[in-house]
DSSP file (Angstrom, degrees, kcal/mol; ACC not computed):
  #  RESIDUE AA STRUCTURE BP1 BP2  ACC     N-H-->O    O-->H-N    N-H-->O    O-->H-N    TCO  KAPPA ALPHA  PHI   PSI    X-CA   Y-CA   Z-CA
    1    1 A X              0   0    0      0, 0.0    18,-0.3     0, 0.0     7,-0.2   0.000 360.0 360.0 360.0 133.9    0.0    0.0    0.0
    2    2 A X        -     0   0    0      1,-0.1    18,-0.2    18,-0.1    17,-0.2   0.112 360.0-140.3 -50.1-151.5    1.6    3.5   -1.1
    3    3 A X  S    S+     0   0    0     15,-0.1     3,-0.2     3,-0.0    -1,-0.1   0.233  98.7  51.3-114.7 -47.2    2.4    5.5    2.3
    4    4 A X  S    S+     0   0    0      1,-0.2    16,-0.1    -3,-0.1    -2,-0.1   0.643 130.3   9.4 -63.8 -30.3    1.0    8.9    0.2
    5    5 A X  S    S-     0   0    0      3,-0.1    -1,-0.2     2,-0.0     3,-0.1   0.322  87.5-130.5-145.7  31.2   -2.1    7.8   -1.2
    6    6 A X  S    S+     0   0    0     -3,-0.2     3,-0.1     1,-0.1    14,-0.0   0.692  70.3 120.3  42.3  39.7   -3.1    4.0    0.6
    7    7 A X  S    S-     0   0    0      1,-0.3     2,-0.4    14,-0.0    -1,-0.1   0.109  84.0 -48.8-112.7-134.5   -3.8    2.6   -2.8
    8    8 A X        -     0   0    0     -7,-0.2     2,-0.7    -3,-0.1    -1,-0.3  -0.747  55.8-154.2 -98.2 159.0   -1.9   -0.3   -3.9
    9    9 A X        +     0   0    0     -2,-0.4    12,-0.2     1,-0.1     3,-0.0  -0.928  19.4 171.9-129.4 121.9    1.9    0.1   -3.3
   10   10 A X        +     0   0    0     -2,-0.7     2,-0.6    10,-0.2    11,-0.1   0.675  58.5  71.9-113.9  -5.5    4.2   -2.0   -5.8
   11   11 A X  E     -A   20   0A   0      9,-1.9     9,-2.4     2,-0.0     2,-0.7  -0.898  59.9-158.1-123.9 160.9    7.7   -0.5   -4.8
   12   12 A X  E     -A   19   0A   0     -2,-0.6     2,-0.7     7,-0.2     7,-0.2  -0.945  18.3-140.9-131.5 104.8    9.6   -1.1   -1.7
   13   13 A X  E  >> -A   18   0A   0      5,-3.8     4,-1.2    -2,-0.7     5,-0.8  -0.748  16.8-139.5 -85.3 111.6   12.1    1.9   -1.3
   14   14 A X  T  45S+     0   0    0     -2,-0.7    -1,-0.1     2,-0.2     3,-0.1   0.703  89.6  49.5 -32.3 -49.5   15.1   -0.2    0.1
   15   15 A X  T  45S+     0   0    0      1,-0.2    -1,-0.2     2,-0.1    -2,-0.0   0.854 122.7  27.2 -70.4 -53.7   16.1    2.8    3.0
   16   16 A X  T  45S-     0   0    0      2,-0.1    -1,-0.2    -3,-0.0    -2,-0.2   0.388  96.3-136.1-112.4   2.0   13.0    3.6    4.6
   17   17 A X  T  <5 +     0   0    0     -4,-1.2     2,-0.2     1,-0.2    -3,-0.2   0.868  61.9 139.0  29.2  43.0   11.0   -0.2    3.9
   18   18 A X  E   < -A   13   0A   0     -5,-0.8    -5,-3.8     2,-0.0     2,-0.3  -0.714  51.0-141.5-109.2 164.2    8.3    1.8    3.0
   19   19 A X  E     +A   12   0A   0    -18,-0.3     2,-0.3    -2,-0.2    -7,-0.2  -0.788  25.6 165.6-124.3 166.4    6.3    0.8    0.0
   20   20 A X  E     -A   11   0A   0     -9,-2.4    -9,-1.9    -2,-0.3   -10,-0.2  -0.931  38.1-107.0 176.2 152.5    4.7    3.4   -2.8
   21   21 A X     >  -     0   0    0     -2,-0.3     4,-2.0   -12,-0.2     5,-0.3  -0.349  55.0 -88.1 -76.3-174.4    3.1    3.1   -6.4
   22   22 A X  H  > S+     0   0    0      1,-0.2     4,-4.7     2,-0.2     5,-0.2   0.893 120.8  61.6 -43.1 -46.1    5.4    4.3   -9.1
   23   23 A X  H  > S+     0   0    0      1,-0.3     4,-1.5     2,-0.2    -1,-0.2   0.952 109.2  45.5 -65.7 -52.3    4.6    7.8   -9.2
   24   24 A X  H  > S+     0   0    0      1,-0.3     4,-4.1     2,-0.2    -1,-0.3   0.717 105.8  51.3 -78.9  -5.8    5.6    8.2   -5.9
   25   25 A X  H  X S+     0   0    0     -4,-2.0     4,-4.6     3,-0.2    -1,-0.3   0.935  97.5  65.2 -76.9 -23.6    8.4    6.7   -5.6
   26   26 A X  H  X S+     0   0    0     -4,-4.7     4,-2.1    -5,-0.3     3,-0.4   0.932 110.9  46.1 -46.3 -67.0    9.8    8.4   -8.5
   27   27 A X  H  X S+     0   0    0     -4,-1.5     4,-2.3     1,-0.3    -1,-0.2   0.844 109.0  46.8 -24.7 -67.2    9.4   11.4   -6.1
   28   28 A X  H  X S+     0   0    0     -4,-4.1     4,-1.4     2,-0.2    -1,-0.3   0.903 109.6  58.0 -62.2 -28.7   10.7   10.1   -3.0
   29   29 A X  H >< S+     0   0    0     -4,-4.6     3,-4.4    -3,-0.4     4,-0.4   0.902 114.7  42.7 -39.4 -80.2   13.9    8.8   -5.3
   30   30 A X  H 3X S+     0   0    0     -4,-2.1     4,-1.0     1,-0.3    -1,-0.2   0.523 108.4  53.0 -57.0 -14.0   14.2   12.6   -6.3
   31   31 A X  H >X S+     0   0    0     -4,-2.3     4,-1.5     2,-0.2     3,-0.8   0.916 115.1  43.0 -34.1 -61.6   13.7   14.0   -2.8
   32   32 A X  H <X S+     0   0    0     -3,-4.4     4,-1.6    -4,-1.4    -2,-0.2   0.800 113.5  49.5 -72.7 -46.9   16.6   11.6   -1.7
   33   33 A X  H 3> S+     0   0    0     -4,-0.4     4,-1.2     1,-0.2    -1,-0.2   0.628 119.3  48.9 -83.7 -30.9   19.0   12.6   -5.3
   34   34 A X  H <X S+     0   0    0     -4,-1.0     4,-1.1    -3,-0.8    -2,-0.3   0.873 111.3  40.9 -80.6 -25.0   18.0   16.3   -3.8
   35   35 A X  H  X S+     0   0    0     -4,-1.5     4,-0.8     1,-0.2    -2,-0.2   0.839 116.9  49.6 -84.3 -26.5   18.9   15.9   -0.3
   36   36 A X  H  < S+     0   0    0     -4,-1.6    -1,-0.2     2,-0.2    -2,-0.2   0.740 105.4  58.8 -74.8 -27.6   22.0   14.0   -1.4
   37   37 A X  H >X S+     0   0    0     -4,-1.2     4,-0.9     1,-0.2     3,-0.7   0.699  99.0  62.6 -70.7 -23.5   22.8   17.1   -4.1
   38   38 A X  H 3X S+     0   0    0     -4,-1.1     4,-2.1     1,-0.2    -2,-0.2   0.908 102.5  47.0 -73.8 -35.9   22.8   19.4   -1.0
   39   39 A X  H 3< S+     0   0    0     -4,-0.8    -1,-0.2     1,-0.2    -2,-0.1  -0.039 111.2  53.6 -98.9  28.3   26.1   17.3    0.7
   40   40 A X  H <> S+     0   0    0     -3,-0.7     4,-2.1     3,-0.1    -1,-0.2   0.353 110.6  38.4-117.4  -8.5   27.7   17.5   -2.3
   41   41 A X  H  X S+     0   0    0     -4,-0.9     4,-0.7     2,-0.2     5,-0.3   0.929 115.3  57.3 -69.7 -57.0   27.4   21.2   -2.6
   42   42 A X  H >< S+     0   0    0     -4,-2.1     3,-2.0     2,-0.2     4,-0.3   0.956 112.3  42.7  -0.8 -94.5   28.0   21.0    1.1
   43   43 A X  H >> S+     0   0    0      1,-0.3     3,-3.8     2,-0.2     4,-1.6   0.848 110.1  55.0 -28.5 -81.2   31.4   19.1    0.0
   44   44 A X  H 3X S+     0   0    0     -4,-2.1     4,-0.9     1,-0.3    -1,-0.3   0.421 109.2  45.3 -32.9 -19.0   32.1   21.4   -2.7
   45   45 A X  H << S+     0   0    0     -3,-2.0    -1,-0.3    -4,-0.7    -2,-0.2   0.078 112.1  54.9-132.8  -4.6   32.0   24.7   -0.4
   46   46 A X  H <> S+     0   0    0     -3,-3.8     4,-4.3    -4,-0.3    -2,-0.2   0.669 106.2  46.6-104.5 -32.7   34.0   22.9    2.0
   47   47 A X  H  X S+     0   0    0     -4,-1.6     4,-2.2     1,-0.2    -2,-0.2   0.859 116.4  56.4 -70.4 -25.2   37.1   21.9   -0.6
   48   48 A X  H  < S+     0   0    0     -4,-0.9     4,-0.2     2,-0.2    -1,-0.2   0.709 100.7  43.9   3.6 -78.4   36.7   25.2   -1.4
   49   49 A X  H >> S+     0   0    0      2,-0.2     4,-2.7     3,-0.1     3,-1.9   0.878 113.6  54.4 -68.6 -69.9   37.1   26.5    1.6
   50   50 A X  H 3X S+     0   0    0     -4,-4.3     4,-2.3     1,-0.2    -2,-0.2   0.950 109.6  56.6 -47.3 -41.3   40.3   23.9    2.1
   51   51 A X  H 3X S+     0   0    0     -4,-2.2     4,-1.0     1,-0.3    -1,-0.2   0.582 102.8  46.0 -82.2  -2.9   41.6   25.3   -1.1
   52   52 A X  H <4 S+     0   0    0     -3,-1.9     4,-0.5    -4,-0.2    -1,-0.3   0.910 109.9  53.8 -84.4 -48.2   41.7   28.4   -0.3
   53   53 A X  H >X S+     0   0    0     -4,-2.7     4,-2.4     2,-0.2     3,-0.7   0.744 111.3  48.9 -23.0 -59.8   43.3   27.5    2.9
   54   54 A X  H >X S+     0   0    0     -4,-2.3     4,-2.5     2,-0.2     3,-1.4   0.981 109.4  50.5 -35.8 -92.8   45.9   25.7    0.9
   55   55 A X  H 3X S+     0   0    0     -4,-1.0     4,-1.1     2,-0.3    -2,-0.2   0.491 110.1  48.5  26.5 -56.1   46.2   28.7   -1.2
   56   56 A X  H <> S+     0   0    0     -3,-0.7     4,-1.9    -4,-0.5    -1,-0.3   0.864 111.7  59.5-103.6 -55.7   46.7   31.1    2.3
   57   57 A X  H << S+     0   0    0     -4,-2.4     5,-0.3    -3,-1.4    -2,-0.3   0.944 104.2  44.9 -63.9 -55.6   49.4   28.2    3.3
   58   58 A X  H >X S+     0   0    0     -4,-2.5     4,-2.4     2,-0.2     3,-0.5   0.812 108.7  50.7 -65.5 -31.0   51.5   28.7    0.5
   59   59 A X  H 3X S+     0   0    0     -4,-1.1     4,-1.5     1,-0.2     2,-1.4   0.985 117.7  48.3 -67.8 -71.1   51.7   32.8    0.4
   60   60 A X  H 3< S+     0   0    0     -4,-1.9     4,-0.3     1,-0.3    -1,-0.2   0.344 112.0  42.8 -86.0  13.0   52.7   32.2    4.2
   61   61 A X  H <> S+     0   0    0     -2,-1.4     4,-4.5    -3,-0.5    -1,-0.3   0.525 115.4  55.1-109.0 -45.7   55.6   29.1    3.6
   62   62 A X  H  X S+     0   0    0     -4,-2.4     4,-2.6    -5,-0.3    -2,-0.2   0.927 107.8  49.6 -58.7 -39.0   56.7   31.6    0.6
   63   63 A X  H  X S+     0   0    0     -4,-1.5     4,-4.4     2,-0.2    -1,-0.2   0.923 112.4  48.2 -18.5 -75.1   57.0   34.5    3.4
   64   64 A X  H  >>S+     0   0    0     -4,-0.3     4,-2.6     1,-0.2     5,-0.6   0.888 104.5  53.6 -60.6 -39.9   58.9   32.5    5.3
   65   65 A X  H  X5S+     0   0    0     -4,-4.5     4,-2.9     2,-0.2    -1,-0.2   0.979 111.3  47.5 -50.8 -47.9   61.1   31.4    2.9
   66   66 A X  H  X>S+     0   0    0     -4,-2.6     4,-2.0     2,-0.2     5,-0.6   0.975 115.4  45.6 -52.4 -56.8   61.9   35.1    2.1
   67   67 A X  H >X5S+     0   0    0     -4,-4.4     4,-2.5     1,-0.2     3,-1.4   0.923 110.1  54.0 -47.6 -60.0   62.4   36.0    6.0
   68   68 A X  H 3X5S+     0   0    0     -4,-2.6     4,-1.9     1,-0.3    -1,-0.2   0.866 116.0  37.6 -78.4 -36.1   64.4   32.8    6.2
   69   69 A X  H 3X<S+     0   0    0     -4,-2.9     4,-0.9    -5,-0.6    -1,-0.3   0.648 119.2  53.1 -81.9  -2.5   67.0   34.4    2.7
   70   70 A X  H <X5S+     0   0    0     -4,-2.0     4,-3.0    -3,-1.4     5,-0.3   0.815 106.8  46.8 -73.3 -64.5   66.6   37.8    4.4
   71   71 A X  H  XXS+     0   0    0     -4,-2.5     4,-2.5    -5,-0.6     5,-0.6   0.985 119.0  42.8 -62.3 -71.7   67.8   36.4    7.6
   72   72 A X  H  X5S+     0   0    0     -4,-1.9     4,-0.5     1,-0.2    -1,-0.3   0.656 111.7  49.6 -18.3 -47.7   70.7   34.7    5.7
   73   73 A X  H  X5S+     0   0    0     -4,-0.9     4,-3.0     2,-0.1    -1,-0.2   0.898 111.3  54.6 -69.1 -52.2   71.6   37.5    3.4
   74   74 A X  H  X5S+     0   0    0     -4,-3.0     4,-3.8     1,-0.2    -2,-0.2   0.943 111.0  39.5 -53.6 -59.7   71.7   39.7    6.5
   75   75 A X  H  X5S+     0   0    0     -4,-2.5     4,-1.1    -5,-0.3    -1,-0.2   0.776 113.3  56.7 -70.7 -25.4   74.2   37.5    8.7
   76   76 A X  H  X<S+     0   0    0     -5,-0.6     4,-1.4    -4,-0.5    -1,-0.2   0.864 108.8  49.1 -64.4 -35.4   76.2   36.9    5.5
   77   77 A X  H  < S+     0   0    0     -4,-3.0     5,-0.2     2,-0.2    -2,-0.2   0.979 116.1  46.1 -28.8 -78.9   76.3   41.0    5.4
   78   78 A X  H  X S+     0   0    0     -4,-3.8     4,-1.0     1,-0.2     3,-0.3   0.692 102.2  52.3 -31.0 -53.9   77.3   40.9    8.8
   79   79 A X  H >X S+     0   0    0     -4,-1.1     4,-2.1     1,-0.2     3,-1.3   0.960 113.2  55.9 -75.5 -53.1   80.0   38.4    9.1
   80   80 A X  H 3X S+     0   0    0     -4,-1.4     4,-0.6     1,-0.3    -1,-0.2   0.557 110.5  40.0 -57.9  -2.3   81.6   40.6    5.9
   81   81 A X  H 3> S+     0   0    0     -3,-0.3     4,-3.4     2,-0.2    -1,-0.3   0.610 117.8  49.3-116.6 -35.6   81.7   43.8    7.5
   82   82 A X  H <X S+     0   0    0     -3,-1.3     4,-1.0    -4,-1.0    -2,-0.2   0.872 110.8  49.9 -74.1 -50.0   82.8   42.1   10.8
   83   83 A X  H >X S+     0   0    0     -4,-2.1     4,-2.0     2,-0.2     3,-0.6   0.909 116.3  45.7 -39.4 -66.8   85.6   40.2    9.0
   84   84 A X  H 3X S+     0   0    0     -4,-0.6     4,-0.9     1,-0.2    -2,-0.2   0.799 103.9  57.8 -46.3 -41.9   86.6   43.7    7.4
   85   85 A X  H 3X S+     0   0    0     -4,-3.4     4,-1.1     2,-0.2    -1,-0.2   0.763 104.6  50.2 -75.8 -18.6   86.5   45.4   10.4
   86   86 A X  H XX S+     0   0    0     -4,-1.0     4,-2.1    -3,-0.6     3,-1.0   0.981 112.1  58.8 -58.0 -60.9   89.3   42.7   12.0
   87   87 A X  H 3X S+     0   0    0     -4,-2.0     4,-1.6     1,-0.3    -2,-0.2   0.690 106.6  40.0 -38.2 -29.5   91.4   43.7    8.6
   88   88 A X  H 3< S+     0   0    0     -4,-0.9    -1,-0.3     2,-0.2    -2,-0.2   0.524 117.8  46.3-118.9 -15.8   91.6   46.9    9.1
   89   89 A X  H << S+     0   0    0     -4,-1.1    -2,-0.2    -3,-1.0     4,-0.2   0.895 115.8  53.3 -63.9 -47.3   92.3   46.6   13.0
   90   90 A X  H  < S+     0   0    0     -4,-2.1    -2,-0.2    -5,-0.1    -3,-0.1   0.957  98.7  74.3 -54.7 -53.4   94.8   43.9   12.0
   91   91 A X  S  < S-     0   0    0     -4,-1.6     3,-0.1    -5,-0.2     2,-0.1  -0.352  94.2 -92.6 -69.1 140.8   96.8   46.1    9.4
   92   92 A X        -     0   0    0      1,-0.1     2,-0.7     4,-0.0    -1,-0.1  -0.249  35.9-110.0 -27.0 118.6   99.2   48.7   10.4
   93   93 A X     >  -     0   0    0     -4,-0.2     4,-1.6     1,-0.1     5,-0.2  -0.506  24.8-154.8 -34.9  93.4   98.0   51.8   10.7
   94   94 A X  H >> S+     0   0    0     -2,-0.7     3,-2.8     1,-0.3     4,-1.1   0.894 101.1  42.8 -60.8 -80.0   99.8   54.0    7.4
   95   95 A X  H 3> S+     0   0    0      1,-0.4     4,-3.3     2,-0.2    -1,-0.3   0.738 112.4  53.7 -22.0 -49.2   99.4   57.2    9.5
   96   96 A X  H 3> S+     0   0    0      1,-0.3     4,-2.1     2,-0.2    -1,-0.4   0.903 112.2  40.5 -75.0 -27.3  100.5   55.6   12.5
   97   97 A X  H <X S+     0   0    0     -3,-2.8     4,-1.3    -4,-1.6    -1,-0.3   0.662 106.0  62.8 -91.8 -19.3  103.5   54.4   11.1
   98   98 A X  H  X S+     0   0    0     -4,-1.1     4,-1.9    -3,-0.3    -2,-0.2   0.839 104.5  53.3 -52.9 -55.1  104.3   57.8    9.1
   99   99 A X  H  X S+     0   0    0     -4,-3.3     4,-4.8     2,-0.2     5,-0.2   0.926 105.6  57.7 -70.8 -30.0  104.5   59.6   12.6
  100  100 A X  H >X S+     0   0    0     -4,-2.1     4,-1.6     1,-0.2     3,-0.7   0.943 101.0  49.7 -53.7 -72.2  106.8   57.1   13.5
  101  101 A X  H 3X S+     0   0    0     -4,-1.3     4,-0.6     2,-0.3    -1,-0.2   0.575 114.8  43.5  55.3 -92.4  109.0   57.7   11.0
  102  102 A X  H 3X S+     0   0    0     -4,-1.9     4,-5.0     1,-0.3    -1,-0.2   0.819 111.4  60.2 -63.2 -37.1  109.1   61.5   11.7
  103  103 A X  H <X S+     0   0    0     -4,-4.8     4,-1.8    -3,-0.7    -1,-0.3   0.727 102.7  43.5 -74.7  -7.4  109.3   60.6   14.8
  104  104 A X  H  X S+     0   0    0     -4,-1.6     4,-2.0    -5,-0.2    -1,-0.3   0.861 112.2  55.2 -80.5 -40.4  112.3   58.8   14.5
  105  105 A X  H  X S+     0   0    0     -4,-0.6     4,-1.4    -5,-0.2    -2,-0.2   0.883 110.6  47.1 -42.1 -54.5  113.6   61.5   12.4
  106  106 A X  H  X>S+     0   0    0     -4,-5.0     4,-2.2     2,-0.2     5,-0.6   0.977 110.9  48.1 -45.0 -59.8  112.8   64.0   15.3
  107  107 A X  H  X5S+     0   0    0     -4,-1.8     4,-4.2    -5,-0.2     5,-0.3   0.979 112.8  49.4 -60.4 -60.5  114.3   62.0   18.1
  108  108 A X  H  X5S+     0   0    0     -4,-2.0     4,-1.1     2,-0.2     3,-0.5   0.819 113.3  53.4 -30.2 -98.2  117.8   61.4   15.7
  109  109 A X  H >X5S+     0   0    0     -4,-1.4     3,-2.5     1,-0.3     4,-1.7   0.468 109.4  42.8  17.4 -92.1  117.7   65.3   15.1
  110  110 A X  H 3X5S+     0   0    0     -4,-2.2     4,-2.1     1,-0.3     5,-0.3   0.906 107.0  61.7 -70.7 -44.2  117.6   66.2   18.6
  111  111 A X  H 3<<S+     0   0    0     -4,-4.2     4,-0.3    -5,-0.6    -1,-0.3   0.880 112.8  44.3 -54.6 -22.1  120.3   63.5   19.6
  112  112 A X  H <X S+     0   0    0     -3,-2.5     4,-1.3    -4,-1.1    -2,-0.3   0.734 107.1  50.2-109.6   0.7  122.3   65.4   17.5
  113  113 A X  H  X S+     0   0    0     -4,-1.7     4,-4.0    -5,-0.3     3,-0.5   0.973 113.2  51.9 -45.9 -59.7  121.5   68.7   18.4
  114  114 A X  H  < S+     0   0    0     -4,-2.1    -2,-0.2     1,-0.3    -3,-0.1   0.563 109.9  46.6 -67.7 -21.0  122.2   67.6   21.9
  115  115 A X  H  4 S+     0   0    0     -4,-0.3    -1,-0.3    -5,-0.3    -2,-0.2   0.695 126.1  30.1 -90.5 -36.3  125.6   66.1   21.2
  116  116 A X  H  < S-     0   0    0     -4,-1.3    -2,-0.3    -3,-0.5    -3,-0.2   0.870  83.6-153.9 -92.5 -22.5  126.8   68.9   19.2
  117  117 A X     <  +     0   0    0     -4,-4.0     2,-0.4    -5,-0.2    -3,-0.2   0.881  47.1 144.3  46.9  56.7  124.9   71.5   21.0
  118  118 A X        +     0   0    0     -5,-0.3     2,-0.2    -6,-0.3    -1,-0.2  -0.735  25.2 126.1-128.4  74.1  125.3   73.1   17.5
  119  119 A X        -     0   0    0     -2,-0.4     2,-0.2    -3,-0.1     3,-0.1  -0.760  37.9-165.7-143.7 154.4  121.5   75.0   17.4
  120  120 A X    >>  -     0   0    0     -2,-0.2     4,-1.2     1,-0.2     3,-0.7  -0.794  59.9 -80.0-138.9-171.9  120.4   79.0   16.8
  121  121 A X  H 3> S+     0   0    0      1,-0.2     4,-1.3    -2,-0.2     3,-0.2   0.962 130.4  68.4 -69.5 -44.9  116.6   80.3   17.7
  122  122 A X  H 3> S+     0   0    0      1,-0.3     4,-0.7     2,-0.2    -1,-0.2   0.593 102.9  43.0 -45.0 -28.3  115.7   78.4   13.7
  123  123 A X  H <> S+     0   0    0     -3,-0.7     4,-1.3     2,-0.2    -1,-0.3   0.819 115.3  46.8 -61.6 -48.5  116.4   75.0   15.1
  124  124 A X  H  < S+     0   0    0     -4,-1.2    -2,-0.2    -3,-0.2    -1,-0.1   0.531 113.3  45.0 -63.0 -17.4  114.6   75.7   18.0
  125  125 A X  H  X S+     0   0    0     -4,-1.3     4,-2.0     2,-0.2     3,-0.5   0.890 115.9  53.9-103.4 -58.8  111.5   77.3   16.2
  126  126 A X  H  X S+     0   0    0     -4,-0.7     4,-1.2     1,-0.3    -2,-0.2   0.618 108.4  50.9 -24.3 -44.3  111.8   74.1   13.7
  127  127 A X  H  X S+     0   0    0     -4,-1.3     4,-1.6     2,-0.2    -1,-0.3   0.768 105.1  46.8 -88.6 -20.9  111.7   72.0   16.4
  128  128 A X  H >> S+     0   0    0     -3,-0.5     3,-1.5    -5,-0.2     4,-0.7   0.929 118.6  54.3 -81.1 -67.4  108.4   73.4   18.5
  129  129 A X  H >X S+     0   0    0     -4,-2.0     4,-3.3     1,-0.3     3,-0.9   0.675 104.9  44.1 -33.0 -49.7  107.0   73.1   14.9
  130  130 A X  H 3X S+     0   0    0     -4,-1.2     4,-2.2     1,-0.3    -1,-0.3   0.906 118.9  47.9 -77.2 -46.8  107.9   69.5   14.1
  131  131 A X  H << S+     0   0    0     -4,-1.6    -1,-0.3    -3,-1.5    -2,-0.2   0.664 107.5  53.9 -66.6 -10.2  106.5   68.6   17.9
  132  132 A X  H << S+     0   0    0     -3,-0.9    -2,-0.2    -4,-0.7    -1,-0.2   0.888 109.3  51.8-105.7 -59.7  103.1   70.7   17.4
  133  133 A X  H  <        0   0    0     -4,-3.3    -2,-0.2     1,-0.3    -3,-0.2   0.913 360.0 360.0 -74.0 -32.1  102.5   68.5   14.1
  134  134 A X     <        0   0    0     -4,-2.2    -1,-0.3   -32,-0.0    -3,-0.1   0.681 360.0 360.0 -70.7 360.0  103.0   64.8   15.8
């Protein structure tokens, strides 16, 4: 007997063991093929969703990747400037080694002024000069 209109019922909808003539089951089928087109829209709007997600995860690994060569470039930077600045402690000092020099010149000078004690005011003037500039 149908369940929709008590008359004779010749199909037996497997799910529900309910019985119904043709005409309705053809209905209840498509009621079932609609309710089942709703979870797959459902689905669809959730992979969606995930693929966008996906999508949102890859701009934010590519990010990272850049911070991570950023961070790299940066400490490679570093180390090179850090490295330089040891070269240039390490190497003599041109200047410094120029006053030596003079100063070696100076000191000779006055060791012989001072052994010959053979000086006027022009050495002496020559000589505040030469001390004013080291």
């Amino acid at each position: 007997m149908c369940v929709n209109t008590k008359r004779s019922g010749t199909c037996l909808c497997a799910g529900c063991k309910q019985f119904f003539c043709r005409k309705h089951f053809n209905e209840h089928h498509r009621g079932l093929i609609n309710e089942l087109n709703v979870y797959i829209e459902e689905r669809n709007q959730l992979l969606e969703q995930i693929s966008k997600l996906d999508v949102y995860d890859d701009y934010h690994k590519n990010i990272l990747l850049q911070i991570d060569e950023w961070q790299r470039t940066m400490i490679e930077k570093v180390m090179q400037v850090a490295e330089q600045a040891r070269q240039q402690v390490k190497l003599p000092n041109p200047k410094r080694a120029e006053i030596a020099l003079k100063l070696s010149h100076f000191s000779n000078r006055l060791l012989h002024l001072q052994e010959t004690e053979d000086l006027v005011e022009d050495d002496l003037r020559h000589l505040k000069e030469t001390v004013a500039e080291l």
